[in-house]
N, C-alpha and C positions, 0 to 999 in steps of 0.2 A: 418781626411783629410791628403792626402800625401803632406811632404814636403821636400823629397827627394828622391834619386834612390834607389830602388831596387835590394840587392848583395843575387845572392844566394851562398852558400856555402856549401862544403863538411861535413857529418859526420865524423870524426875517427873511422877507422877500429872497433876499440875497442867498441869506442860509439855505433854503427851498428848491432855489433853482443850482445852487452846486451839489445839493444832497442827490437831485437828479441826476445830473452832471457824472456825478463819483459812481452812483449804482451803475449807469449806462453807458458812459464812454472813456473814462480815465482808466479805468483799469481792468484791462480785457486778460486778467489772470487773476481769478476770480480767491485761488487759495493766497493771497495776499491779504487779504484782510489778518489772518492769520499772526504775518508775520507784525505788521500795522499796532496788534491789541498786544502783542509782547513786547512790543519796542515799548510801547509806554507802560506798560508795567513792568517793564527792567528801569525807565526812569526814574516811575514812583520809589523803587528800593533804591536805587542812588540816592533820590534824595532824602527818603529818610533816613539813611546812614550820615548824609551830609548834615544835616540839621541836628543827628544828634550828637555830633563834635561837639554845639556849644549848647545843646539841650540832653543832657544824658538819657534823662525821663524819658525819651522821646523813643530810646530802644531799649528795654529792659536788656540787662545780660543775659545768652541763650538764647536771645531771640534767632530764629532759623529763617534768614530773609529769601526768599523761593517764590517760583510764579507756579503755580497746579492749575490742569486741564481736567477738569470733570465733563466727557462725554456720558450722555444719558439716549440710548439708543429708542425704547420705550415711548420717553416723553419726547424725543426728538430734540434734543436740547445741548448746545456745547457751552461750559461756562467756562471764561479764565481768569483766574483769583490772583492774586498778588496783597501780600502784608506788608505794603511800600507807604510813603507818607499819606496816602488819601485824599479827598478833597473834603472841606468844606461846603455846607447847600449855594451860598457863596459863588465859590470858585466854579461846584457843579453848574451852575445858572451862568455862568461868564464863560468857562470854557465850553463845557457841552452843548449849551443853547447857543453858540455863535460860533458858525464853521471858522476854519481857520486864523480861529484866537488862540493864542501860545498864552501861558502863561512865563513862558522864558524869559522874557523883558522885563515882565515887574518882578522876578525871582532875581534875577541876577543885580536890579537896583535896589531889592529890598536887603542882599545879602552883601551889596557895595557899603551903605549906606551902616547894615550894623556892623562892619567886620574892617571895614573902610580897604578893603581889599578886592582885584577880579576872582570871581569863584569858578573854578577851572572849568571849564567849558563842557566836560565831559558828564558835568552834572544838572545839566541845563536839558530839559525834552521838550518835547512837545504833544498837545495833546489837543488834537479839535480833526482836522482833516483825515489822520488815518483811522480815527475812533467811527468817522462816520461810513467805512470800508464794511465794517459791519455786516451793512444792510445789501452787499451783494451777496449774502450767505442768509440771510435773516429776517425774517417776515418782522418779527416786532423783538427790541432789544430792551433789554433790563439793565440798567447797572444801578449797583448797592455799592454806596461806599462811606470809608468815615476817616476824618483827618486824624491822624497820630498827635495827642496831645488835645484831644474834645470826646464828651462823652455821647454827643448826638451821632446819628449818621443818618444819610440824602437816598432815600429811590429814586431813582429817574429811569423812566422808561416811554416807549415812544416804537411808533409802526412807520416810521419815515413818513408819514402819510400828511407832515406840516403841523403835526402840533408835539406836543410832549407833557407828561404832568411830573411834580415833584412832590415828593411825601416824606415827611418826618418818620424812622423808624429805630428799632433798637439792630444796634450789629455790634459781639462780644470782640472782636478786633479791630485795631484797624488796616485797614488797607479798602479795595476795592476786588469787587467781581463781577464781571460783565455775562450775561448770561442768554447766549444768542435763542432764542427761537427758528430753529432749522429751516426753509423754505422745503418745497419736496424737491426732488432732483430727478423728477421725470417731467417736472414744466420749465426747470430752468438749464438753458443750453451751458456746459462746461459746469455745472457743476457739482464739485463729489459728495460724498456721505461721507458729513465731517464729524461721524461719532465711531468710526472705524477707526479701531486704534491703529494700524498698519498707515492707512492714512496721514494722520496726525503727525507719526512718525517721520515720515518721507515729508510732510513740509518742515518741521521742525529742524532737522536734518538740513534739509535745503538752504533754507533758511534762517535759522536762529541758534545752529551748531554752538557760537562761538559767544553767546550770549553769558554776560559774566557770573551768572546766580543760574542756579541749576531749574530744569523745567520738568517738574513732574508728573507722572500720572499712573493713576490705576491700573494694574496690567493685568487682564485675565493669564492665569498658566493652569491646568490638571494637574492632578496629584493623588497619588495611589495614597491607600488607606495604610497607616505602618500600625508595627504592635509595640508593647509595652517599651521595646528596646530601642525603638527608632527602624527599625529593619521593616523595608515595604510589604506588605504581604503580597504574595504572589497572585493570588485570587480577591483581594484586595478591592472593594469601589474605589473608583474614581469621585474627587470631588473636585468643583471649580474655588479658587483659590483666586484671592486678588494681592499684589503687590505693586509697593509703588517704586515704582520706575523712575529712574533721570535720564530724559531723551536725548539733552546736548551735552558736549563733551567737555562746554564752559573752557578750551583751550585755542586762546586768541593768541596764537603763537609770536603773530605779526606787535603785542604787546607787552611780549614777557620779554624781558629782558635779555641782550643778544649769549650772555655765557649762560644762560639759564635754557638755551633750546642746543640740542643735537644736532650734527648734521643729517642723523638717520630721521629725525623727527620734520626736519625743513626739504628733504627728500619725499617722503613720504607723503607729507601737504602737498607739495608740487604735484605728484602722481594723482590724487585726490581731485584736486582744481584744471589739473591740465589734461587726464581720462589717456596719460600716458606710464606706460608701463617700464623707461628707461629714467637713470637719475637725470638732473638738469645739469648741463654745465657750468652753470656758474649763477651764483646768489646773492641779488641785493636786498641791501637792507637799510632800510632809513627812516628817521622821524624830521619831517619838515617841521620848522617853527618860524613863525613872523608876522606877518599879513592872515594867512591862513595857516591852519595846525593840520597836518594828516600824516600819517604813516602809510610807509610803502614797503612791500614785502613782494620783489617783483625775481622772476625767473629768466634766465635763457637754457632752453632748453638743447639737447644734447644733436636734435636731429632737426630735420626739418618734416612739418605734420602731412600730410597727403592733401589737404585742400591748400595748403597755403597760396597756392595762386588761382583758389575758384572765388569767383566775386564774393559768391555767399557762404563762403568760408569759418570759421569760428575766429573771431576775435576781438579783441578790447583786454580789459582787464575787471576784474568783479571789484564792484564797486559795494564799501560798507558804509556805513554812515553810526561815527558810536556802538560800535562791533555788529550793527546789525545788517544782514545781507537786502540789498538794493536789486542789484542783477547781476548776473554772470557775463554779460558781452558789451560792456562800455568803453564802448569807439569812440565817444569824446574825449577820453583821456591819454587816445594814442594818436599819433599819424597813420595813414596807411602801411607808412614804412618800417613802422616798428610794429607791426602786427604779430608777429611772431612773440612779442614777452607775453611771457606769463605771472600773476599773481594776484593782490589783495590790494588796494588802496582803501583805509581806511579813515574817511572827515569824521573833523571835532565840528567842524561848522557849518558845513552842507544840512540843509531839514530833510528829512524824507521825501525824494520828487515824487512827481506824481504821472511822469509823463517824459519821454525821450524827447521829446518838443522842448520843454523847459531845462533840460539836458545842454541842449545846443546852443539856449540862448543864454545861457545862466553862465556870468561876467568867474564867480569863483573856481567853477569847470575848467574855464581858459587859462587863469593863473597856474590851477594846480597842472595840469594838462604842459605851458610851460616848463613847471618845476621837474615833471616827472622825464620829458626828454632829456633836460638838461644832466639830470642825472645820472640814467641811460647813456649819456654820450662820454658823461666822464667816468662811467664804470669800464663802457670798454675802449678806453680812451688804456686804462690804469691797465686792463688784459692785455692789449698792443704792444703795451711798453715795457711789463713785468712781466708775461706770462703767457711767451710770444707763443708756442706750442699750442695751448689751449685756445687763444684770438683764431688762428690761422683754421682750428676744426670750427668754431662760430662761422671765418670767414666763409668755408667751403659751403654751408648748409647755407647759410643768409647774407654773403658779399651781395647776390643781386636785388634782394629788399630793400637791404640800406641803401644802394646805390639810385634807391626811388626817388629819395629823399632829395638828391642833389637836382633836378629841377621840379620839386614837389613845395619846396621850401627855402626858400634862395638865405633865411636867415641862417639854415646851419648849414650852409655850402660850406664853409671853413671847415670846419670840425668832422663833419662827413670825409672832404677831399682828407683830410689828415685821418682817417680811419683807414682808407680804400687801398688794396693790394692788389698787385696786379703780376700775370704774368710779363716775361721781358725776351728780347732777344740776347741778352745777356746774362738771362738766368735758369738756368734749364732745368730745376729744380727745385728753385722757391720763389715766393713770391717776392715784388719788388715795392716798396711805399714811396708817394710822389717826393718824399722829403729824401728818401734815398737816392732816388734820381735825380732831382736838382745838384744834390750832392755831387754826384759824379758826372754832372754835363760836361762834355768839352769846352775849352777853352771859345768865348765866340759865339756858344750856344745860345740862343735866347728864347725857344721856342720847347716844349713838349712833346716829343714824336711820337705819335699811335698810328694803327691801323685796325679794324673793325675786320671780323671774319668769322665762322662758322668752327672753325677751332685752329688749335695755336698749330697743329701741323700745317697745315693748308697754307696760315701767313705766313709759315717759316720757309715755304717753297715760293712764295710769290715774287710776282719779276719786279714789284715796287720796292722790295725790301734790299733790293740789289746795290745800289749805289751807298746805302748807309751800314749793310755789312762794310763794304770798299772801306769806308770814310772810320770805319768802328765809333758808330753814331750807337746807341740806344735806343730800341722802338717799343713800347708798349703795345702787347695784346691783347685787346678784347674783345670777345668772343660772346659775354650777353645779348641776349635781344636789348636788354637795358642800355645797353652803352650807347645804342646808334640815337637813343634820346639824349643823355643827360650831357653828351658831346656839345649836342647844342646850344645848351641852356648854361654852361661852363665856361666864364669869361678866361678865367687865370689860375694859375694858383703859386703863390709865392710871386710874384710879377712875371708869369709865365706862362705866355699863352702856349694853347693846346692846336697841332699840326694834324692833321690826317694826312700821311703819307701819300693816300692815294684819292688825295686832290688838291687840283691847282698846278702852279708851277714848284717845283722844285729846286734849291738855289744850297748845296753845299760847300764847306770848304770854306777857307780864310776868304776876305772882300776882294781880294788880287785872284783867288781861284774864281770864285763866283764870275767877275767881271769877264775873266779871262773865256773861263765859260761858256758864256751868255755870247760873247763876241763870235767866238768860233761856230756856236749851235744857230746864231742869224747867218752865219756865213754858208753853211751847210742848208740852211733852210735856201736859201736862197737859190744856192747852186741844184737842188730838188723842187724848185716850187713845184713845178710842171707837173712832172709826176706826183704830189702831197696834193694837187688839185684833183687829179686823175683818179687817183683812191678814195677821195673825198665822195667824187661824183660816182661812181661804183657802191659807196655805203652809204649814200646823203638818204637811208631810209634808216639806219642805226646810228650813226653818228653824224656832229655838228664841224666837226674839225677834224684831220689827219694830220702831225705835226710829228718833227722831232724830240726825243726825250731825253733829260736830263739826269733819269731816274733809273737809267737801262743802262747794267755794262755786259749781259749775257744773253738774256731773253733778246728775243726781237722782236717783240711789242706786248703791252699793257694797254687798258683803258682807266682813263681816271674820268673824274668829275669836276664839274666846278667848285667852286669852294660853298654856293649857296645850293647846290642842285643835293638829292637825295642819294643816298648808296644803293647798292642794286638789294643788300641784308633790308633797309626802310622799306625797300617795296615789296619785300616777302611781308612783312611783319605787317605791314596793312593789309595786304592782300590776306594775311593768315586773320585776320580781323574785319573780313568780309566788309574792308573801305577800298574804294579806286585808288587805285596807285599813280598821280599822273605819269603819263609818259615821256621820261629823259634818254635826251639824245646825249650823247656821253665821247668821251674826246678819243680815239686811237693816237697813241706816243707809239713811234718807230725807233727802234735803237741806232742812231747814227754811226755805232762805229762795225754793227753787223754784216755780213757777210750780203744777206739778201737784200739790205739797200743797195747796193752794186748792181746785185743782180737782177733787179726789178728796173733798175735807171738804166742798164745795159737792154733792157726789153722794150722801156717804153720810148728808148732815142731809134731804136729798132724801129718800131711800127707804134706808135700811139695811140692805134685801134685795135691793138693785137688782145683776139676776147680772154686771151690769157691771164692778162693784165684783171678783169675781173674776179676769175676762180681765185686768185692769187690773195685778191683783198679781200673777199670771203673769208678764204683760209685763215689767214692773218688775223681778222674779226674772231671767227670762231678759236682759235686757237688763245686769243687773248681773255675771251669769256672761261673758256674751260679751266687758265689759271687762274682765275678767283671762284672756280667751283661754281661755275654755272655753264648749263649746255648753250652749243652753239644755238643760234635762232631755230634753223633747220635739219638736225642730227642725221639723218639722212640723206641730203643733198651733203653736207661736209663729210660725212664716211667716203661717196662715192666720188667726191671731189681729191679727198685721200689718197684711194686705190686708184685713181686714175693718176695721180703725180707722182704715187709709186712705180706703176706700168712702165710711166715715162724716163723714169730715173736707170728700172733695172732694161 
């Protein structure tokens, strides 16, 4: 009931042009307004729980603090009520009438100032920019409200259309109800009919599950007619029947305390947020405090998901803000490389975004974002070391994400390299950690030995690995597309640089072997220039050099690379990524102590044009591809090149 005049009032330029701004472009998910008008009506009940610490008056005992959805399908109309501290006409004209004015600032100094203490952050809202979310659901909005502790209360209503008016009126509680005027939803593109209780539901749900004060509403249910005894009658009308409902579950598990949740309970959430049907492997859980306040209730899951390597994949983590849900896919708060966690981050101090834009550029994102690797890294930092079993199933499903990270992020190249396992030539069975290897390098060792390949049998036969079985060197396998990147990007680790077997030169053995080595392999070179020229000019369409190898005590020939040149795995992986692969001309190593360098120098002191001398370096060529599992140039001219030096033989 009106109990005074009616002022209407101007918007501010400013206020006008964001009120446009919020119906038409910030927020293109229209059922958020929704969750916008319950954020701040769960504040309102914060605070007037908080205020009546030192005002008791302020909440009678019994009081039942609650937010109710009255949809009205008839009048087209959805109101959301809350019995939370209220506003004053005041505060209504300060915060309502000026878009994104908080009252948080002078709340938290008024409450410095009488209590001479910080008032925890979790009781601090806001209340101007998601109130004005409204109007993408709502032709003209009403809100009635009245402060706890004053006998007046404020209408304010307004059609977004730049003005508003306010009116003195009676209301027997306090709190506030906002009471939207429905638009129709055959003129407005995306959106639903928000007086369908099912509806409601499903955002509610989505959205405001975890909301600490219960959200109610009227629920239609039928009901057969009973008799005197309670017992239905069979033939009984039916009548409609309303009850009220609590839509969220008010279980913010991510805040209840860690001996107060189950693990069937933190299982269960997982399955829920992650739309996966197995447990998770393994569960964090944490309350960050200092600069920024959030809690983190983050997952690793047991398998690996079916998109994880499609661009447009699902992930991030849901991000809440004061238990209220934000979105479900914030990729600001992960690396690409950690794509794979699952769970809840929930700020005391983030305000409600309004936008993935402001997401990216917002300085608190970064820090938390920080804070949340960091922790990540030392959860399975502590799985590696305690709980090698369970790391090792993590590692099989996601060794190659995290290994993104090693040139994605040069600052936790540490901590990543100290994570990463690998197959080994001296472990046939398990995996090997780079701290493990340093461990056990030979005496003299200074270097990291890998080779790259398409799987660990293929390297276990390859003619590069030849010389470091002999020496019982160590070689690491890997076999990721990932590896043939982050090789690169991988200066050291533990002051030790990282080797590709199969390139460059090769130098084993004590500094007197090496030397001795190197002397004898110029000496041989020398004594074959002629013919390593000859072969040269035979392949100078495949390779840049024909040389002796140091690398070779059984094969009689491999091909390596320079140390800056690409692997032949790099130019699959581009070419499987539909980029040019340049093309590298790649070195043939002959095994000096082989049978058929004899007998190639016995042919070419023979006749040094004998066209034999060509097939021969073909052969050679293609035979050197086939052991790194790839076909010769021409499979066909090398079969018949085969069966023709079979002929020759029997």
């Amino acid at each position: 009931m009106s109990s005074g005049t009616v002022e209407t009032h101007q918007f501010q330029a400013e206020t006008r042009q964001l009120l446009d701004l919020m119906i038409h472009s910030i927020y293109t998910n229209k059922d958020i307004f929704l969750r916008e008008l319950i954020s701040n009506a769960s504040d309102a009940l914060d605070r007037r729980r908080f205020e009546a610490v030192s005002q008791p008056d302020l909440l009678p005992e019994g009081t039942d603090l609650h937010i109710l959805l009255e949809p009205d399908s008839v009048a087209r109309t959805l109101t959301i009520y809350d019995n939370g501290v209220g506003m004053s006409r005041d505060e209504v004209q300060a915060l309502i009438g000026t878009i994104a004015k908080s009252g948080s600032k002078e709340f938290v100094d008024k409450m410095k100032q009488a209590q001479g203490k910080v008032v925890p952050p979790e009781l601090i809202g806001q209340f101007g920019v998601g109130f004005y979310s409204s109007f993408m659901a709502a032709d003209k909005v009403t809100l009635l409200t009245r402060k706890a502790g004053e006998e007046t209360a404020t209408r304010w209503e307004s059609s977004g259309d730049g003005t508003y008016t306010l009116e003195e009126v009676d209301k027997a509680e306090p709190g506030t109800s906002i009471t939207l005027h429905l638009k129709s939803t055959e003129e407005e593109d995306g959106l639903h009919d928000y007086t369908e209780e099912w509806k409601l539901k499903e955002i509610i749900k989505k959205y405001s599950d975890f909301v600490a004060y219960p959200i109610q509403m009227k629920v239609a249910r039928t009901e057969k007619e009973k008799d005197e005894e309670g017992n239905v009658k069979p033939e009984g009308e039916e009548t409609i029947v309303y009850e009220l409902e609590t839509l969220n579950s008010m279980k913010a598990i991510w805040l209840r305390p860690k001996h107060e949740v189950t693990t069937a309970e933190y299982e269960e959430f997982y399955k829920h947020i992650a739309h996966d049907w197995t447990a998770p492997l393994h569960t964090i859980r944490a309350h960050i405090e200092g600069t920024l306040d959030y809690t983190l209730l983050l997952y690793l899951p047991s398998h690996a998901p079916f998109d994880l390597y499609y661009r447009e994949g699902r992930k991030g983590l849901q991000l809440y803000v004061k238990r209220v849900f934000i979105m479900d896919d914030c990729r600001e708060l992960l690396p690409e490389w950690l794509r794979f966690v699952r769970g809840v981050v929930d700020s005391e101090d983030l305000s409600l975004n309004i936008s993935r834009e402001l997401l990216q550029q917002n300085r608190q994102i970064q820090r938390m974002r920080k804070g949340i690797v960091s922790k990540v890294l030392d959860e399975l930092k502590h799985l590696k070391e305690k709980e090698g079993e369970q790391y090792r199933t993590f590692w099989k499903e996601f060794g190659p994400v995290l290994k993104e990270g090693l040139y994605q992020e040069e600052d936790h190249q540490k901590a990543l390299l100290d994570l990463c396992l690998f197959q080994s030539s001296k472990s046939a069975d398990s995996l090997v950690s780079l701290s493990e290897y340093v461990a056990r390098m030979a005496d003299g060792q200074d270097v990291i030995y890998y080779m790259t390949g398409e799987t660990r049998a293929q390297m276990e036969h390859s003619p590069h690995l030849e010389a470091f079985t002999e020496k019982g060197l160590e070689v690491l396998f890997l076999s990721e597309p990932v590896d043939e990147i982050w090789t690169g990007f991988v200066g050291d680790y533990d002051g030790k640089s990282f080797k590709s077997i199969s390139k460059g030169q090769v130098d084993l053995g004590t500094e007197a072997e090496r030397k001795e080595g190197e002397e004898t392999r110029k000496e041989k070179e020398q004594a074959h220039a002629s013919l390593l020229d000859c072969l040269k000019s035979k392949l100078s369409e495949h390779v840049k050099e024909v040389r002796l190898s140091s690398r070779l005590t059984t094969s009689a020939a491999c091909l390596v690379s320079e140390e800056s040149d690409i692997t032949p795995q790099m130019e699959q992986i581009l070419k499987a990524m539909n980029q040019e692969a340049p093309k590298v001309k790649r070195i043939l190593e002959l095994n000096p102590k082989h049978p058929i360098l004899t007998r190639l120098q016995t042919v070419y002191d023979a006749n040094s044009e004998d066209p034999k001398l060509g097939q021969y370096a073909e052969l050679l060529y293609g035979q050197a591809r086939l052991a790194e599992g790839q076909p010769p140039p021409d499979p066909g001219r090398f079969a018949k090149l085969v069966t023709d030096l079979m002929v020759d033989a029997l």
